[in-house]
N, C-alpha and C positions, 0 to 999 in steps of 0.2 A: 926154168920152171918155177912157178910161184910156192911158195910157201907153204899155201893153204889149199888144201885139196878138199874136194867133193864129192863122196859117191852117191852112185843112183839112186834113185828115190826107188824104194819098192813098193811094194801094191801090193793090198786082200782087197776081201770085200770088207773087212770090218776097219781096216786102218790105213792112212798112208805114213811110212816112217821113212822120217832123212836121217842118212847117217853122212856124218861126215866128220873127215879126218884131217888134224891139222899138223904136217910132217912137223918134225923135228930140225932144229938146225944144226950146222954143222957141230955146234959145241954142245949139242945135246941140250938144249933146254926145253921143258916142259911146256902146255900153255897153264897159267897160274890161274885158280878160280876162287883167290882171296877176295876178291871184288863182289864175290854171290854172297850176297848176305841175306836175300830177301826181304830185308828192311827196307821201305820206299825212302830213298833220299829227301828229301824235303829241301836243301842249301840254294836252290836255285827258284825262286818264286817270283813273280811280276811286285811283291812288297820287297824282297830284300834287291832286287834290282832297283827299284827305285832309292831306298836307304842310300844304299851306292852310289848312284850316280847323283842324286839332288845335291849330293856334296859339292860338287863339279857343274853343275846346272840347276840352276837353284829356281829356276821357273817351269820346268817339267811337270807334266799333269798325268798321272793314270787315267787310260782310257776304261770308263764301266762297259760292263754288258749294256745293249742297246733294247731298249723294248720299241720295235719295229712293227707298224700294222704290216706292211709287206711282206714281212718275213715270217714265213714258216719253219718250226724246228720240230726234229726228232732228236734226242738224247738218250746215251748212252744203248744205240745199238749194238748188237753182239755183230762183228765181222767176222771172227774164226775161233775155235776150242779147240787149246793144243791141252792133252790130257784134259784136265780138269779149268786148265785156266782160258775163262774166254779173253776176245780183245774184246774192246770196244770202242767204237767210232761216234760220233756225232753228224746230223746233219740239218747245215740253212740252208733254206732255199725260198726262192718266192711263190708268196701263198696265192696267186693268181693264176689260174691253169692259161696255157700257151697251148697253140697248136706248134710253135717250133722248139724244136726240142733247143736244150741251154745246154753250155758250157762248164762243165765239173770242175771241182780246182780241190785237188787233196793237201790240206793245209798242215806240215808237219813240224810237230812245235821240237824247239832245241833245250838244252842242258846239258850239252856235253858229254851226251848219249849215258847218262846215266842220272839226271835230276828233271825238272821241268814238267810241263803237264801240258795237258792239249787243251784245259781249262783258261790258258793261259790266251789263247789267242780266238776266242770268243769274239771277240769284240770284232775283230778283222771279219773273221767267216760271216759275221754279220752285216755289216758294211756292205761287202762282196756281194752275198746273196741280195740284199738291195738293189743293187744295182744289174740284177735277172742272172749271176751266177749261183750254180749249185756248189755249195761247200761243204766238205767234209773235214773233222777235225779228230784222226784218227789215235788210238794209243798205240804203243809198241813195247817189248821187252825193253827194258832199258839195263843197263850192264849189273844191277844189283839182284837182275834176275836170270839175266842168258849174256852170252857170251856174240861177240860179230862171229858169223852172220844172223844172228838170231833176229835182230830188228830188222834190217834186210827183207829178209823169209818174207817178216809177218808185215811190210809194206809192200812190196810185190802180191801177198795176197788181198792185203787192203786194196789194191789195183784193177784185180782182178771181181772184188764183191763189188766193185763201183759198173766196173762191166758189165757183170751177170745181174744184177739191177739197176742197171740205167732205164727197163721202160718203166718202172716203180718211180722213177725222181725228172722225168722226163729227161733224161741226158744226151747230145747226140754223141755216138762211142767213141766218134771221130776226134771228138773236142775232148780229152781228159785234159789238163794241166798238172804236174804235181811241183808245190813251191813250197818251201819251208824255210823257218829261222834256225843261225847257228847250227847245230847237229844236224836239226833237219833241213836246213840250206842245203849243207854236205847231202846229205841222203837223196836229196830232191836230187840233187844232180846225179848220184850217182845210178837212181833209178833210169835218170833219163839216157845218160850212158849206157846203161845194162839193156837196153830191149834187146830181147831174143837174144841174148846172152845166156846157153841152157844152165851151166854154173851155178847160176844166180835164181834163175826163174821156175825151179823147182822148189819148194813148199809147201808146207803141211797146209795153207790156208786155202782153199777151195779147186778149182779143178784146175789143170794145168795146164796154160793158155796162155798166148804174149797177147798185154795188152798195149797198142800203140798210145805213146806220149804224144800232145801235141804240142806242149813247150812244157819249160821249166824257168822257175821262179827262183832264185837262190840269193836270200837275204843276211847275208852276211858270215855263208857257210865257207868252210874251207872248198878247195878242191884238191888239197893235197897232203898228205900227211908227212911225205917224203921231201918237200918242195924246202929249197934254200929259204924263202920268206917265212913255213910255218913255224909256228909255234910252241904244237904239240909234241909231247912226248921229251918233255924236258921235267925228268922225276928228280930232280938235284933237291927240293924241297917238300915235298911229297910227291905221292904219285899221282898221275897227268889223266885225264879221263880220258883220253886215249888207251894210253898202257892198261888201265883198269877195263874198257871194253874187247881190246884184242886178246889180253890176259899173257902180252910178252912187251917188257917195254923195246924201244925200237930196235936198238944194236942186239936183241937177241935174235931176230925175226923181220929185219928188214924190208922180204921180200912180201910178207902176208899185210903191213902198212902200207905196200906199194899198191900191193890188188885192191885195197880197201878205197884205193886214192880217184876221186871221178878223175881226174885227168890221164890216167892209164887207159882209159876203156875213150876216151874220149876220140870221135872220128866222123866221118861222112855221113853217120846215119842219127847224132844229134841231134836232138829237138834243139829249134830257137833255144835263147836265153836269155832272161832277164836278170841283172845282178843290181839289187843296191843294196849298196856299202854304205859300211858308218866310216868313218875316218881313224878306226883301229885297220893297219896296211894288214898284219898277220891274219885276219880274222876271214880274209879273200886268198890267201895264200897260192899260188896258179893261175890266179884268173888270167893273167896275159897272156899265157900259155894255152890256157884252155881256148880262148880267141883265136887266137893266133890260128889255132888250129879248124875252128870253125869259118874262119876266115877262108881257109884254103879249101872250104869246100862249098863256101858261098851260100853258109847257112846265118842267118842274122843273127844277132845279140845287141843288147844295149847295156850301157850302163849307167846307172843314177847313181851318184856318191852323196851322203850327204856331211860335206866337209870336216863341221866340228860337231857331230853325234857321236855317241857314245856305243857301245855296243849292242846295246836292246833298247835300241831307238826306237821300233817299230812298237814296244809297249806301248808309250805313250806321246802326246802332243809338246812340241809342236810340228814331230814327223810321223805324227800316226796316218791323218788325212792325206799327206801327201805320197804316202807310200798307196795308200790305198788307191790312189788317181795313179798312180805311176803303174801299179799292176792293171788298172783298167785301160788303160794305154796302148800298152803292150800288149793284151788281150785278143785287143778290137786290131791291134796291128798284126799279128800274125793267127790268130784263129778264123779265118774266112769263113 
């Protein structure tokens, strides 16, 4: 039995409240909510990424926002109001009405589940939507403010508002995608793992409903947190943004880093997947595994690596474009 437990979601008319409880382990340790500071991290930004790696690649370019006649935007939509705090999402899409409905893609930006901004991958959702998909660039709790499963919750319900307004953005329900960088790689997947997973799919963010994935996109995210290759949750020099979002670092709590791992949930009922990789191995951590597994149920994946990128490659050129063609790709290949 895992670690981390779930109870029922209850129900009034004025509220829906999840409770949930995360056992103890054998040696009694608490989960630690040192990590809640409510201060917004700020250490992880598309500038100090860049500072970083131009050391290393000294020809790298920041990609701007794109001012696109195509593209139409919405900004800073509210998706869900848990007490007082709303979310809020973003959406591009092409400003050109279609009679056939498009293809959604919920774009979830990374930091380690605790820094990064969904401001950060602008440029992508815009591209995207160019090219006649609908993109959303949603926010989430990030560990400075809620603890795993809290980002979870409120992307499952991000899921579900792309649903219950899809004839708003002309969407067909059939085609959602959800892909993301780093954290959000990991969560992409694990969303795409989780359907009708009830555990998971309960949430304070709109009405409760599975909605089906029809791939996923995972750019450079883990799939494991437990996996001999990762990386995570090595606090020897401080603590690991890991240990700060589950609030146990691993050897207290083993089993609730297991549940949190897309490759545990991973099986037959998969969306496709799309992985590119930078050329950090830890940064995929399971991905053969997770194959391997999708293999044996004769569901596709591809993989793009790009050899000697760095690990927030997809910021900038000269693998922004090419990332961008590689998810169009894959797109047109398994979204019929």
């Amino acid at each position: 039995m895992f670690a981390g437990c779930f109870a029922q979601i209850l129900y009034s008319t004025k509220c829906r409240v999840l409770f949930f409880c995360l056992l103890f382990t054998a040696n009694g340790f608490t989960q630690s909510s040192a990590g809640i500071t409510h201060i917004p991290d700020t250490s992880y930004t598309t500038w100090s990424a860049y500072t970083s790696t131009v050391k290393t690649h000294p020809d790298i370019k920041i990609v701007p926002e794109f001012r696109l006649k195509p593209v139409a935007e919405k900004r800073n939509i509210p998706y869900c109001t848990i007490a007082e705090r709303q979310l809020l999402t973003d959406a591009f899409y092409p400003a050109q009405r279609s009679h056939k409905k498009r293809t959604a893609i919920i774009f979830i930006h990374g930091g380690g589940w605790r820094s990064g901004n969904r401001t950060q991958h602008y440029p992508l959702a815009q591209r995207l939507a160019s090219l006649g998909y609908v993109c959303f660039t949603p926010e989430y709790r990030l560990s400075t403010e809620a603890l795993y499963p809290a980002a979870v919750l409120d992307l499952k319900g991000m899921l579900k508002w792309v649903y219950h307004n899809a004839k708003l953005f002309n969407i067909d329900k059939s085609k959602i995608v959800v892909a993301g960088f780093s954290a959000g790689g990991e969560m992409a997947a694990f969303l795409g793992t989780t359907v009708g997973n009830a555990t998971f799919e309960n949430s304070f963010c709109n009405a409760i409903q599975t909605v089906p994935i029809r791939a996923v996109i995972d750019i450079d995210g883990t799939l494991s947190f437990v996996h001999a290759e990762s990386g995570e949750g090595d606090d020897s020099k401080r603590t690991s943004a890991a240990t700060y979002w589950f609030g146990y670092p691993k050897k207290d709590n083993m089993a609730l880093w297991e549940q949190a791992s897309p490759l545990s949930h991973t099986g037959p009922k998969t969306p496709p997947t799309l992985f590119i990789n930078s050329s950090v191995n830890r940064m995929h951590a399971g991905r053969e595994d997770y194959i391997a597994i999708l293999n044996k149920h004769h569901i596709y994946t591809e993989v793009k690596t790009f050899s000697e990128a760095p690990h927030s490659f997809c910021l900038f050129e000269p693998w922004f474009e090419p990332t961008v063609q590689y998810i169009d790709d894959f797109i047109k290949r398994v979204v019929k």
